[in-house]
N, C-alpha and C positions, 0 to 999 in steps of 0.2 A: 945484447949479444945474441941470446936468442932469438928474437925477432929478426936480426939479421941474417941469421942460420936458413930461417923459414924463408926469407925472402931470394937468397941464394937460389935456395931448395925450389922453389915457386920460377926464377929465372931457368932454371936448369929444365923442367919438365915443360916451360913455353916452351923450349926447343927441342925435347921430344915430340909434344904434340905440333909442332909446326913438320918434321920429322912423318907425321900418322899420317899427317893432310897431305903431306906431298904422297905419301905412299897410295893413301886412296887415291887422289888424281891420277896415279900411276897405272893403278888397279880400272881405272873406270878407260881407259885410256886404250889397255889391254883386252880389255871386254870389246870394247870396241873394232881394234883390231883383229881380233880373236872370227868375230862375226864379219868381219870383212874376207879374211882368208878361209873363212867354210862354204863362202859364200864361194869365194873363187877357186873350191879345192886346191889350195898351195900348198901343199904337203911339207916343200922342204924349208919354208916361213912358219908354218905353224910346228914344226920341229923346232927352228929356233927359237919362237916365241916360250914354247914350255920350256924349254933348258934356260931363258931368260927370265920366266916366272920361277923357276927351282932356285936358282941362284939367288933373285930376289929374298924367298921367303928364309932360304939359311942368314940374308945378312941381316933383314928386318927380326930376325927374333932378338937379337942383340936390343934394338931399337925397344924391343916388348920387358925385355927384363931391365931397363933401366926404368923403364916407365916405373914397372912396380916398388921397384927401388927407392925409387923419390916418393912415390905414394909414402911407401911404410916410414922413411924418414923424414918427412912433413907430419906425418901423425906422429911417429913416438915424439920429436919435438914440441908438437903440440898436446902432447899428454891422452892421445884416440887411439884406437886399436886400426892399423892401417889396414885390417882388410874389407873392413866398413867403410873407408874414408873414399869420398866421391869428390870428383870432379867441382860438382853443385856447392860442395859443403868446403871444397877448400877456399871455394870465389865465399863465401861467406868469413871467411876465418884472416883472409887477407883486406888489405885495404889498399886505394887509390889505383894508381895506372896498372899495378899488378892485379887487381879484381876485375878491371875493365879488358885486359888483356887475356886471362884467363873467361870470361864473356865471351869474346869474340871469337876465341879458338874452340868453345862450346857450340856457339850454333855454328860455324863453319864445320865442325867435326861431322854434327845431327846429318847437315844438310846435303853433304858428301855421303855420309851413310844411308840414307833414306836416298839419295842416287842409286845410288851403289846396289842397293837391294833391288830397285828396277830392275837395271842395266841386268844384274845376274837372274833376272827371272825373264827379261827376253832373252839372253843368251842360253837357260835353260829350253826356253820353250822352241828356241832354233834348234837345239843340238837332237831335242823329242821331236822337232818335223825332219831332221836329217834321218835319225834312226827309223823312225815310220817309215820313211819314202824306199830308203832301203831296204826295208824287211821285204815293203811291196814289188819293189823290183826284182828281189829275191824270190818269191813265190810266183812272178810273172815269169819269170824266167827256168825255174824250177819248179814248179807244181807246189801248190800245198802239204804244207807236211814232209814234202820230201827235204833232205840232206842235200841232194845233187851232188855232181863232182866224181871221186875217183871211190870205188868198191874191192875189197881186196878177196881172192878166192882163198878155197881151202889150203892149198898149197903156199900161198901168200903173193901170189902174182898180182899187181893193178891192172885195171881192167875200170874203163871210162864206161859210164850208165847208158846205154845206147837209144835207152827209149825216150829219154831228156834231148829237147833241141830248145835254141836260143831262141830261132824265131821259125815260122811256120812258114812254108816253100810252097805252097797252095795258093793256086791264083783262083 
């Protein structure tokens, strides 16, 4: 009876983790598109893009607490304190097609995440040459140090910086 509890419990969290995998490929997927549309300033795609990662992440936490779920009751079944019990250690506790399958969804997990990590550290290092390039267009356009832009007087009237120009009229 118990053994059949665990093995439930072991069927049930394959399809969590089948669940993760889709979500990283989803994630690496995004990253990708994510760099596509910075590449081609799309503003009103990468607006949908984040209201489509937001939406993601509220229904994927569901997907996160059941995982833990089955962690904790695969181990109290098995007699473990489930917040020590790993992935590693339940493919050791289990036998036959259910160890071999829990295998399989291990390195497909590693090998998604060890993408994954890539993918978000070019995507970091795009988003650091986007913000650079603007800073520098920023200060080509504006001088050093300065603010640029609209200056308000004592009284509170705006009043545009007149010594600031875009490009230089000097042949």
């Amino acid at each position: 009876m118990m053994l059949s509890t665990v093995q439930e419990k072991v069927a049930a969290l394959l399809d969590v983790l089948d669940e993760d995998i889709r979500h990283i490929e989803v994630a690496l997927s995004r990253l990708d598109t994510l760099r596509t549309l910075l590449i081609k300033r799309d503003d009103a795609s990468l607006e949908k893009l984040l209201d489509e990662i937001r939406k993601e992440t509220e229904t994927y936490a569901t997907n996160e607490q059941q995982r833990q779920m089955l962690r904790k009751a695969i181990a109290t079944h098995l007699g473990r304190n489930g917040t020590d019990l790993t992935l590693s250690e339940i493919q050791t506790l289990v036998e036959g097609s259910s160890r071999k399958a829990l295998q399989d969804r291990q390195v497909r997990l590693k090998s998604l995440t060890a993408q994954l990590r890539r993918e978000y550290t070019v995507t970091a290092v795009l988003l650091s040459d986007c913000a650079r390039f603007n800073r520098s267009l920023m200060q080509a356009f504006f001088g050093p140090g300065s603010q640029g832009g609209i200056t308000y007087s004592p009284s509170g009237t705006t009043r545009q910086q007149s010594h600031t120009t875009l490009m230089s009229m000097q042949f």
